[in-house]
Every structure is written in C-alpha cells, then in structure tokens.
Backbone as a chain_set.jsonl record, in Angstrom:
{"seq": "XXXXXXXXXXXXXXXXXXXXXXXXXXXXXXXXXXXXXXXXXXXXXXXXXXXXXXXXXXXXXXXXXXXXXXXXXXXXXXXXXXXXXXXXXXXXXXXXXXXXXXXXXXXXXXXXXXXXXXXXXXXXXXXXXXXXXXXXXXXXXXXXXXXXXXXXX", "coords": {"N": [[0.845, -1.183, 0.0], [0.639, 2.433, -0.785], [2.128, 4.929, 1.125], [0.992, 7.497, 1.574], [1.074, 9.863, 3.066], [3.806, 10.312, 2.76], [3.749, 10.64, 0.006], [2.789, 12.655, -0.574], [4.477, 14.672, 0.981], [6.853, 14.246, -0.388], [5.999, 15.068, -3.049], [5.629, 17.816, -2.612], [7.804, 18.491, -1.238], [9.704, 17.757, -3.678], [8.46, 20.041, -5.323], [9.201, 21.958, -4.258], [11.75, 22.157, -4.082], [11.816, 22.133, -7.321], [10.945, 24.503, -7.961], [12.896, 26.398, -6.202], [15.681, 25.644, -7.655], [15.15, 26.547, -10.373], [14.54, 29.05, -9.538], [17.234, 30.568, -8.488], [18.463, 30.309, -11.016], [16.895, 31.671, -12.491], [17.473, 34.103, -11.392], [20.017, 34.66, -11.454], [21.102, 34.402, -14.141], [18.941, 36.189, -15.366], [18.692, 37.975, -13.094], [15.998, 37.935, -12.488], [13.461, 37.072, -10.134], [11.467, 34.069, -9.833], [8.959, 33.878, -9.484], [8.29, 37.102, -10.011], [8.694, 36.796, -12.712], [6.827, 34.101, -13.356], [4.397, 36.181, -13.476], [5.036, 38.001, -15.048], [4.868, 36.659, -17.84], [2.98, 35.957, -18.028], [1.488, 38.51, -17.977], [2.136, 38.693, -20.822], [0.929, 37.272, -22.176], [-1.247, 37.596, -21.916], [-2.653, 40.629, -22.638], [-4.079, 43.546, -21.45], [-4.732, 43.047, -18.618], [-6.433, 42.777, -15.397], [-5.059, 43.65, -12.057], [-6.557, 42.236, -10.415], [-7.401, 39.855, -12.495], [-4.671, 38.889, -12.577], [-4.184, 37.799, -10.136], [-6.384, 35.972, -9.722], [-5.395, 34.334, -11.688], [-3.087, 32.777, -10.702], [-4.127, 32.35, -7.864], [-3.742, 33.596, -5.757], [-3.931, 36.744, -3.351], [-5.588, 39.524, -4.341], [-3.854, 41.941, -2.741], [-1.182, 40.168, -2.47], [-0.801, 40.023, -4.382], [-0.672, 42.582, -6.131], [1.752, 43.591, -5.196], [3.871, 41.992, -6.129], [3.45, 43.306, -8.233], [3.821, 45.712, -8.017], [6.672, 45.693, -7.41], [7.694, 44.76, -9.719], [7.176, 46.816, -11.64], [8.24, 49.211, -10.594], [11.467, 47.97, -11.397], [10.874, 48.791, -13.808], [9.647, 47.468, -15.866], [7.587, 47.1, -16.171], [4.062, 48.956, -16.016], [0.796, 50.518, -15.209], [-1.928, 51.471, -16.25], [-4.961, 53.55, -16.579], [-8.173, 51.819, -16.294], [-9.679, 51.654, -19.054], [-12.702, 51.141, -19.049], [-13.461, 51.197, -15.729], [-13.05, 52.858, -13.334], [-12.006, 52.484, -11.191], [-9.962, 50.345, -11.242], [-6.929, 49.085, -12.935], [-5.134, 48.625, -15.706], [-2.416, 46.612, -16.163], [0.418, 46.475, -17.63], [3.547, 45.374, -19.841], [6.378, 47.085, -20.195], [8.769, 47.637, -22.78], [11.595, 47.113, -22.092], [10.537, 45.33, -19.837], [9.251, 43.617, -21.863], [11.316, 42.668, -23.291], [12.695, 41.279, -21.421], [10.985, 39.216, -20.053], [11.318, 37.782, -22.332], [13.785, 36.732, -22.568], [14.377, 35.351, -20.244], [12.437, 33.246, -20.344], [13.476, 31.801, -22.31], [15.613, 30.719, -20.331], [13.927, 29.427, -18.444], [11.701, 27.685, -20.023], [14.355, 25.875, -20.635], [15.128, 24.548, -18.075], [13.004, 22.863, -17.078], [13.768, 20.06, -18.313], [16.334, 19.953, -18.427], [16.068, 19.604, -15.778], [14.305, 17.465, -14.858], [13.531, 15.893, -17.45], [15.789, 14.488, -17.532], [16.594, 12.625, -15.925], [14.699, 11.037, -15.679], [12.359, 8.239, -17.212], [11.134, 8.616, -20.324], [8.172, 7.292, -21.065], [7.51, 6.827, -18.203], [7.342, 9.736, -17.756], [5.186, 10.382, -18.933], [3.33, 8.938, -17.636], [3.031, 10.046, -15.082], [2.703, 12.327, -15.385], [-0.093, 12.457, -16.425], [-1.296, 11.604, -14.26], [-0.231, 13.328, -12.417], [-2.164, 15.5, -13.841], [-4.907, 14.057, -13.299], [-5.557, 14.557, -10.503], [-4.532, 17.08, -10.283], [-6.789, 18.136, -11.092], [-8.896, 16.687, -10.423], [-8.69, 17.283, -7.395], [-9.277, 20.44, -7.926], [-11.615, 20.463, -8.497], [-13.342, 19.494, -7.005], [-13.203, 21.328, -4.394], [-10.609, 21.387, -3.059], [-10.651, 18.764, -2.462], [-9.984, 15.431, -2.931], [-11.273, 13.094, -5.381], [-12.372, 9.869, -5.252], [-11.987, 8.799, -7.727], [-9.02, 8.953, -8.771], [-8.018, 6.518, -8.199], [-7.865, 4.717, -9.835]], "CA": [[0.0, 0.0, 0.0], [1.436, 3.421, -0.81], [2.353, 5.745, 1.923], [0.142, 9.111, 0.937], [1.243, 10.847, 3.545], [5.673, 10.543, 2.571], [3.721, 10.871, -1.254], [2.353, 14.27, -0.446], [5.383, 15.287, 1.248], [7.732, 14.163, -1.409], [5.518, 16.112, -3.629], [5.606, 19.238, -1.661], [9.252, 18.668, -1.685], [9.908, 18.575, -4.86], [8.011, 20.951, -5.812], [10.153, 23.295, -3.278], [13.215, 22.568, -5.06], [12.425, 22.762, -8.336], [10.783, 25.808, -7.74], [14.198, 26.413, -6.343], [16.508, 25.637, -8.59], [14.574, 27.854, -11.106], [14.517, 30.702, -8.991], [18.282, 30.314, -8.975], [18.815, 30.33, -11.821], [16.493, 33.032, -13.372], [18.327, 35.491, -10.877], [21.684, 34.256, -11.868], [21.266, 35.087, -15.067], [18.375, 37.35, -15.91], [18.123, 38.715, -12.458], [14.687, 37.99, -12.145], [12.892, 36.151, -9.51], [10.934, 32.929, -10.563], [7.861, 34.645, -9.211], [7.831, 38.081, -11.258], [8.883, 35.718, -14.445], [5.51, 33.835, -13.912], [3.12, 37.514, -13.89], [5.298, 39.009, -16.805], [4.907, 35.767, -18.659], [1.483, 35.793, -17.772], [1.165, 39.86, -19.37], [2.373, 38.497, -22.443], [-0.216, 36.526, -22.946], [-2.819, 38.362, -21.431], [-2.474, 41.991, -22.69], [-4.91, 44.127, -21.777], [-5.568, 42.536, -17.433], [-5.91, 43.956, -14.278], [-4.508, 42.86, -10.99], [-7.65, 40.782, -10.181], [-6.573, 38.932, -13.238], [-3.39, 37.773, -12.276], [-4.76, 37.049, -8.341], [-7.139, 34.901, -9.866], [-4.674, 33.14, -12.528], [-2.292, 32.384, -9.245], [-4.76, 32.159, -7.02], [-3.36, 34.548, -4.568], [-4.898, 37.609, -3.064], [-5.049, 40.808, -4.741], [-2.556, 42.74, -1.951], [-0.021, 39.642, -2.7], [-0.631, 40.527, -6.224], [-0.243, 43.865, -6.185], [3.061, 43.895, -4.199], [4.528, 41.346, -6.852], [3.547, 44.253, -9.617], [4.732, 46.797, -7.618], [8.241, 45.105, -7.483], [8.179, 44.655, -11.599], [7.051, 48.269, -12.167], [9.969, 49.687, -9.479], [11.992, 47.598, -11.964], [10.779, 49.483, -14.816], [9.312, 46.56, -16.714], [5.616, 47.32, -16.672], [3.077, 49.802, -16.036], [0.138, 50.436, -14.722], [-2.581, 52.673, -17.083], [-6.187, 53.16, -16.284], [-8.714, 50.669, -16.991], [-10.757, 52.284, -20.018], [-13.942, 51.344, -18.741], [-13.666, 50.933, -14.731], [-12.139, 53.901, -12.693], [-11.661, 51.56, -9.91], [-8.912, 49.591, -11.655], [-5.666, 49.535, -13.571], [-4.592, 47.644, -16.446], [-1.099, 46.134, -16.299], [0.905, 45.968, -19.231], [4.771, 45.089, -19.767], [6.976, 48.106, -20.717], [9.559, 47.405, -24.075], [12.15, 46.451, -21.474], [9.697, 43.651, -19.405], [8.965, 42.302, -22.611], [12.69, 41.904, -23.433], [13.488, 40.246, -20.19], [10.768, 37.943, -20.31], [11.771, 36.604, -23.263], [15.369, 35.958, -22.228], [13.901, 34.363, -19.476], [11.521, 32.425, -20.859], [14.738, 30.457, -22.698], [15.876, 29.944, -19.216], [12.391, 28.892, -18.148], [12.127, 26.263, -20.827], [15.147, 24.661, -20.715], [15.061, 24.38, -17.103], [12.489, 20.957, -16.617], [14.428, 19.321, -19.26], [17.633, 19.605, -17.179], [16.253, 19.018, -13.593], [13.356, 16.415, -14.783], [13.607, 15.153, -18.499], [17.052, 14.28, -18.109], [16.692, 12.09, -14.861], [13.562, 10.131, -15.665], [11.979, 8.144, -18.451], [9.578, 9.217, -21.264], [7.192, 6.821, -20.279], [7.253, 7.107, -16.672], [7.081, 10.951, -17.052], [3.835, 10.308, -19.506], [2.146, 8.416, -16.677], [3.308, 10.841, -13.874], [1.889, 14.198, -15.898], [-1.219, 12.112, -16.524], [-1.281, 11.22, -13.02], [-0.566, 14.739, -12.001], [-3.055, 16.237, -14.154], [-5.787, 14.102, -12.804], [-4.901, 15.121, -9.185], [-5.356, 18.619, -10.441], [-8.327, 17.82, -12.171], [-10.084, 16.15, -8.714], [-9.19, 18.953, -6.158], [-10.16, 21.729, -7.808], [-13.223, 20.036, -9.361], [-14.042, 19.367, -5.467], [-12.941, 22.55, -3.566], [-9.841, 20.941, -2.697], [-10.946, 17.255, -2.055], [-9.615, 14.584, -4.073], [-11.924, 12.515, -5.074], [-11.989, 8.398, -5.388], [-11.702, 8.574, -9.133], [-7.812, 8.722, -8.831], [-7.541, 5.177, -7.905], [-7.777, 4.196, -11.36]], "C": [[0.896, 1.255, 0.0], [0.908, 4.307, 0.61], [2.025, 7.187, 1.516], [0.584, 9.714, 1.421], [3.001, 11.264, 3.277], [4.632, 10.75, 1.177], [3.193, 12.066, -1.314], [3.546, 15.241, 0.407], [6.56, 15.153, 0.226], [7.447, 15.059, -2.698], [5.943, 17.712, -3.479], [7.424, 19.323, -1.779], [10.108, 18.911, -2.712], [9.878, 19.693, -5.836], [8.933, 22.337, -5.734], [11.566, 23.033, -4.135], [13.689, 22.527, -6.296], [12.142, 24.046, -8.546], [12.453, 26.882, -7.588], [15.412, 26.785, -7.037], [16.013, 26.575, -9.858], [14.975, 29.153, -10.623], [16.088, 31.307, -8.92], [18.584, 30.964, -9.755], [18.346, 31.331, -12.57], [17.097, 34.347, -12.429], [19.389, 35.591, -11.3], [21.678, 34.967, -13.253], [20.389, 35.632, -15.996], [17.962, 38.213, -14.84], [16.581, 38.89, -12.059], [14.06, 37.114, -11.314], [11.544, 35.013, -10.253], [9.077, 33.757, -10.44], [7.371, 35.94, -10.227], [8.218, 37.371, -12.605], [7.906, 35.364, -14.731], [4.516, 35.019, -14.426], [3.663, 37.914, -15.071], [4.571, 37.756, -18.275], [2.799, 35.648, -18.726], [0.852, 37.217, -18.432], [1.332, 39.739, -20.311], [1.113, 38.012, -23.135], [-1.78, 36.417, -22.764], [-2.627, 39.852, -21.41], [-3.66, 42.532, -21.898], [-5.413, 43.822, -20.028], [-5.356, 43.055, -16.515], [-5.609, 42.868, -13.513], [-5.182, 41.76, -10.543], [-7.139, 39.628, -11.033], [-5.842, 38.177, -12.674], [-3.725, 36.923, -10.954], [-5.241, 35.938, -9.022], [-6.108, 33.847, -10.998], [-3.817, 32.447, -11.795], [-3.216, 32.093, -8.009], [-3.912, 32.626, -5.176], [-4.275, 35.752, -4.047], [-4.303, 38.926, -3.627], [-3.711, 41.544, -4.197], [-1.49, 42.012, -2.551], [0.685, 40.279, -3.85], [0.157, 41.987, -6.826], [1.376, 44.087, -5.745], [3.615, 43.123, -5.842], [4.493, 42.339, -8.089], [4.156, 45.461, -9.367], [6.461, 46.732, -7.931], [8.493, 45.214, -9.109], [7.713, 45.915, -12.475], [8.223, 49.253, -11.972], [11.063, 49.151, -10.184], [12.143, 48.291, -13.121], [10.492, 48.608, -15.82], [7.666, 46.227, -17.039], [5.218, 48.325, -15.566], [1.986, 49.757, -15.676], [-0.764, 51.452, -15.632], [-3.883, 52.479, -16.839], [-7.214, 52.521, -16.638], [-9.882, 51.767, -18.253], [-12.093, 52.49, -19.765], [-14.805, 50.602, -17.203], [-13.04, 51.738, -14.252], [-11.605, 53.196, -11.438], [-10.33, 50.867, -10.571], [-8.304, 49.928, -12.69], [-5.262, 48.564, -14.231], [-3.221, 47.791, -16.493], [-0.991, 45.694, -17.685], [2.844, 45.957, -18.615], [5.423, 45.923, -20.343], [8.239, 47.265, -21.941], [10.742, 46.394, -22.962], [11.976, 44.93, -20.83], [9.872, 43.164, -20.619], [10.277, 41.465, -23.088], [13.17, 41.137, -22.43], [12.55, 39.128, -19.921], [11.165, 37.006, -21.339], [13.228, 35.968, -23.476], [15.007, 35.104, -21.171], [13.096, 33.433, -19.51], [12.963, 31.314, -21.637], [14.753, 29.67, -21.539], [14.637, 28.852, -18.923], [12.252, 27.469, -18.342], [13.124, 25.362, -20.948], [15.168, 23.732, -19.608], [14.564, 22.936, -16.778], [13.402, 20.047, -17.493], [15.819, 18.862, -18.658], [17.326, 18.71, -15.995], [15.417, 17.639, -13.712], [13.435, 15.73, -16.276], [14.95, 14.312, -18.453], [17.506, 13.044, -16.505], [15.146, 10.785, -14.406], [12.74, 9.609, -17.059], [11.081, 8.699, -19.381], [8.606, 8.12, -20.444], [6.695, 7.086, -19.032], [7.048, 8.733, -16.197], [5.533, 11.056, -17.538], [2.786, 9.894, -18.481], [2.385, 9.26, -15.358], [2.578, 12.187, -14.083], [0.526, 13.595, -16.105], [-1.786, 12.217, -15.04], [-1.803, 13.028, -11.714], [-1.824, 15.336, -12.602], [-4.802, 15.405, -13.643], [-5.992, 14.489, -11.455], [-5.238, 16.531, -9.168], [-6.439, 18.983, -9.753], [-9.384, 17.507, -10.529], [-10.037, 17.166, -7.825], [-9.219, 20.298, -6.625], [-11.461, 21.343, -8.143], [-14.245, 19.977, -7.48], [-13.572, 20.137, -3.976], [-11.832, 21.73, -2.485], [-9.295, 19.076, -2.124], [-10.951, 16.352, -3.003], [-10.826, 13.613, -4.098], [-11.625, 10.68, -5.44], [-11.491, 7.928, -6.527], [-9.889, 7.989, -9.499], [-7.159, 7.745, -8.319], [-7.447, 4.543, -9.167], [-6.485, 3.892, -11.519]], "O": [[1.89, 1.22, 0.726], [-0.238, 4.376, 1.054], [2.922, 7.942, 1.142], [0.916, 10.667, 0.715], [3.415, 12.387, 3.567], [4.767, 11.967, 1.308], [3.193, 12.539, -2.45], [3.431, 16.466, 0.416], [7.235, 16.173, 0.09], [8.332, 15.658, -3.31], [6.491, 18.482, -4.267], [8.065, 20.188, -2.376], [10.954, 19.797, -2.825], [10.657, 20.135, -6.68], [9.245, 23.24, -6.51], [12.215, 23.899, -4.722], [14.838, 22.671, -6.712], [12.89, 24.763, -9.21], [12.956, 27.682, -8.377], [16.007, 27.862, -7.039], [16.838, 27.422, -10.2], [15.581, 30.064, -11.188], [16.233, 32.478, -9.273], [18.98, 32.115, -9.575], [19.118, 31.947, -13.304], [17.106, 35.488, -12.889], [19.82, 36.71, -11.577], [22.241, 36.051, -13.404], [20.679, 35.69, -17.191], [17.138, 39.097, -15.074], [16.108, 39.837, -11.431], [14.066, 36.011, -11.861], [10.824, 35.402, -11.173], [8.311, 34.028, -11.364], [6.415, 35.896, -11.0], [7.657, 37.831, -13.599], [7.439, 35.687, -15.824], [3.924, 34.947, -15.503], [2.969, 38.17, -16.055], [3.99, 38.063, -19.317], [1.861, 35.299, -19.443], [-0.077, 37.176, -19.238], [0.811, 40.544, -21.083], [0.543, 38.265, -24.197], [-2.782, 35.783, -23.096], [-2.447, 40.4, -20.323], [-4.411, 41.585, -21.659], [-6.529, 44.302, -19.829], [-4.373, 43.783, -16.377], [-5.707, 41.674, -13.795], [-4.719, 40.643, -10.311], [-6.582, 38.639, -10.557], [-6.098, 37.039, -12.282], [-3.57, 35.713, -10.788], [-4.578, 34.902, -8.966], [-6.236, 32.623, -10.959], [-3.675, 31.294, -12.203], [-2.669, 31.444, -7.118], [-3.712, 32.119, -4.072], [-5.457, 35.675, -4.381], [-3.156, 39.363, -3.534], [-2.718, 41.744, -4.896], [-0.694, 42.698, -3.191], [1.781, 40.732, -4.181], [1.09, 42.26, -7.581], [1.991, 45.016, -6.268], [3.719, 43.949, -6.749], [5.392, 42.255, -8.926], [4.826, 46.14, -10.146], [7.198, 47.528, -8.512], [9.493, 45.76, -9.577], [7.837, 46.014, -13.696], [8.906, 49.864, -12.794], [12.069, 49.738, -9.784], [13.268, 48.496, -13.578], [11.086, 48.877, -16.865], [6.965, 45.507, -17.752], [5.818, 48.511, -14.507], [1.712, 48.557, -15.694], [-0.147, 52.508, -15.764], [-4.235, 51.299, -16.825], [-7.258, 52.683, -17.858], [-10.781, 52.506, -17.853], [-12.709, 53.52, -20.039], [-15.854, 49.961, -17.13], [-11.906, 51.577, -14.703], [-10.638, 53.657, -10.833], [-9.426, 51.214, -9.811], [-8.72, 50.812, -13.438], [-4.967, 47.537, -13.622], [-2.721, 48.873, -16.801], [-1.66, 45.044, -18.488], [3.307, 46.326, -17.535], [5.202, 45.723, -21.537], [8.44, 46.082, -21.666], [10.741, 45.164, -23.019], [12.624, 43.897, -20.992], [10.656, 42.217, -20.685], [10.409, 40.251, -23.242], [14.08, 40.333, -22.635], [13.06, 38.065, -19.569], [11.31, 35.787, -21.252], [13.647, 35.085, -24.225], [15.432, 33.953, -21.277], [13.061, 32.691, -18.528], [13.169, 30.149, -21.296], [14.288, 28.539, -21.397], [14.606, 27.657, -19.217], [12.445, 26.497, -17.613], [12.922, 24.202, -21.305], [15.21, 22.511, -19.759], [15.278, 22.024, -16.359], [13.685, 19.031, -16.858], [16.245, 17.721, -18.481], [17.845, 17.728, -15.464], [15.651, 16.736, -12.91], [13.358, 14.522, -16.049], [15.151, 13.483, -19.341], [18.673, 12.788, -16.209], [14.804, 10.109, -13.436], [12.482, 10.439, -17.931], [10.15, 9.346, -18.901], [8.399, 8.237, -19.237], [5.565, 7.529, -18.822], [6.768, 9.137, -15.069], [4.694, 11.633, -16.845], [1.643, 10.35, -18.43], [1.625, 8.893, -14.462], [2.036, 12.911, -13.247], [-0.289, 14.494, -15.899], [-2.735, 12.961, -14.794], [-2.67, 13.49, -10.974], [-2.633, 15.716, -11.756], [-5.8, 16.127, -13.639], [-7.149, 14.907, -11.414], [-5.971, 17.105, -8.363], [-6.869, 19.571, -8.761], [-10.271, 18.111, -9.926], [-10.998, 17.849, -7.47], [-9.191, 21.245, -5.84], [-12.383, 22.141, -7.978], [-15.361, 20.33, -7.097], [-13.589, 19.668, -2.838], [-12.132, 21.487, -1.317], [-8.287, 18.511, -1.699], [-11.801, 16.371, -3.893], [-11.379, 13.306, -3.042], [-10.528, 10.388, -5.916], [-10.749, 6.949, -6.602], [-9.554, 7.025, -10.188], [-5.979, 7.825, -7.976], [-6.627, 3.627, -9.226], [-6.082, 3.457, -12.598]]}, "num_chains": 1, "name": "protein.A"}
C-alpha cells in the first residue's frame, strides 16, 4: 500500500526545489525572480488585465498581487494605465524592457524541466506521472480541494 502521507510530502518537496533551482537560476542570469517571471509571462499573454486577473490566474490575493507588480514596475518593466472602462482599476501591461526580459527568461524557463526532470527520468514514466498529475489537479479543484476516489484508477 502506498504511503500518501511521505507521497504528499515528497511532492511538496519537490516541488520546493524545483521551484528552487529555477529561482536560482532566473536570478543568476536574468536577475529575475521565478515569481515576477511567472506575472510578466502571464502579461504576455494576457495583454490588456488587471490585478484581479493575475490574483485569480495564481490564485493569490489581490494585496499579494499587487506587491509582486509593484516590485516589476519599481523595476521598470511594466506599467500600470487606467482601466478604459472601470475607474476603480488599472490595467497592467509590460513596458519594451519587461517584454525583453521575459523573453530571455523564458529560454531559461524552458530549458530548465528538461535539465532538472527530463534528463533524470523516463519518457514513459514521465507520460504516466503528468497524466497522473493532471488528474490530481483535475479532482481537487473540481471538489474545492478534495480529491476525489476517481484517482484510484
């Protein structure tokens, strides 16, 4: 019988150091924390969103949010301009600079799993592990955090 509770900590562990090793590494050499890498990467491909946005694509809380845009504005890599048709809010965008440093970082980014995880485990066994993962997802958010039985399959 598997041990859920060392398989949710081994999880959690991993997670922490590839997180990690990323974060590393996108300071090392683009200076950017792994954290503002995800929101810029996330303005690229969502022009036009406000802070709610990103909260809700991270599932953090606005304030967090905000602080993390504060930091990549104070950088000089995005902006803040008023929402066109809400005076209450502020659309974030990525200034000429952001967009150049995400996309040097975005190399990093990508090569990154390929190093720490393609290169240390099989194709197969990663096919049934991302399946695996993605039903895992798939069950606790589908059930406000509660896995459900399905993932005995």
């Amino acid at each position: 019988m598997v041990d859920l509770g060392r398989l949710h900590q081994d999880l959690v562990r991993v997670e922490t150091e590839l997180w990690n090793i990323l974060d590393a590494r996108l300071r090392a050499e683009c200076g950017l924390p792994v954290t503002s890498f995800m929101v810029m990467r996330f303005l690229t491909r969502h022009p036009g969103c406000r802070i709610q946005d990103i909260s809700q694509e991270f599932a953090i809380t606005v304030g967090g949010t905000s602080k993390v845009v504060d930091r990549i504005e104070a950088g000089g890599f995005c902006r803040r301009r008023p929402h066109p048709h809400d005076r209450r809010s502020a659309i974030v965008e990525l200034t000429p600079d952001g967009e150049d440093l995400v996309s040097r970082a975005a190399t990093v980014f990508e090569a990154e799993p390929d190093r720490q995880i393609g290169s240390a485990v099989a194709e197969q066994s990663l096919a049934q592990f991302a399946a695996t993962l993605s039903s895992l997802r798939t069950a606790l958010s589908s059930n406000g955090g509660q896995a459900s039985t399905e993932l005995d399959a």
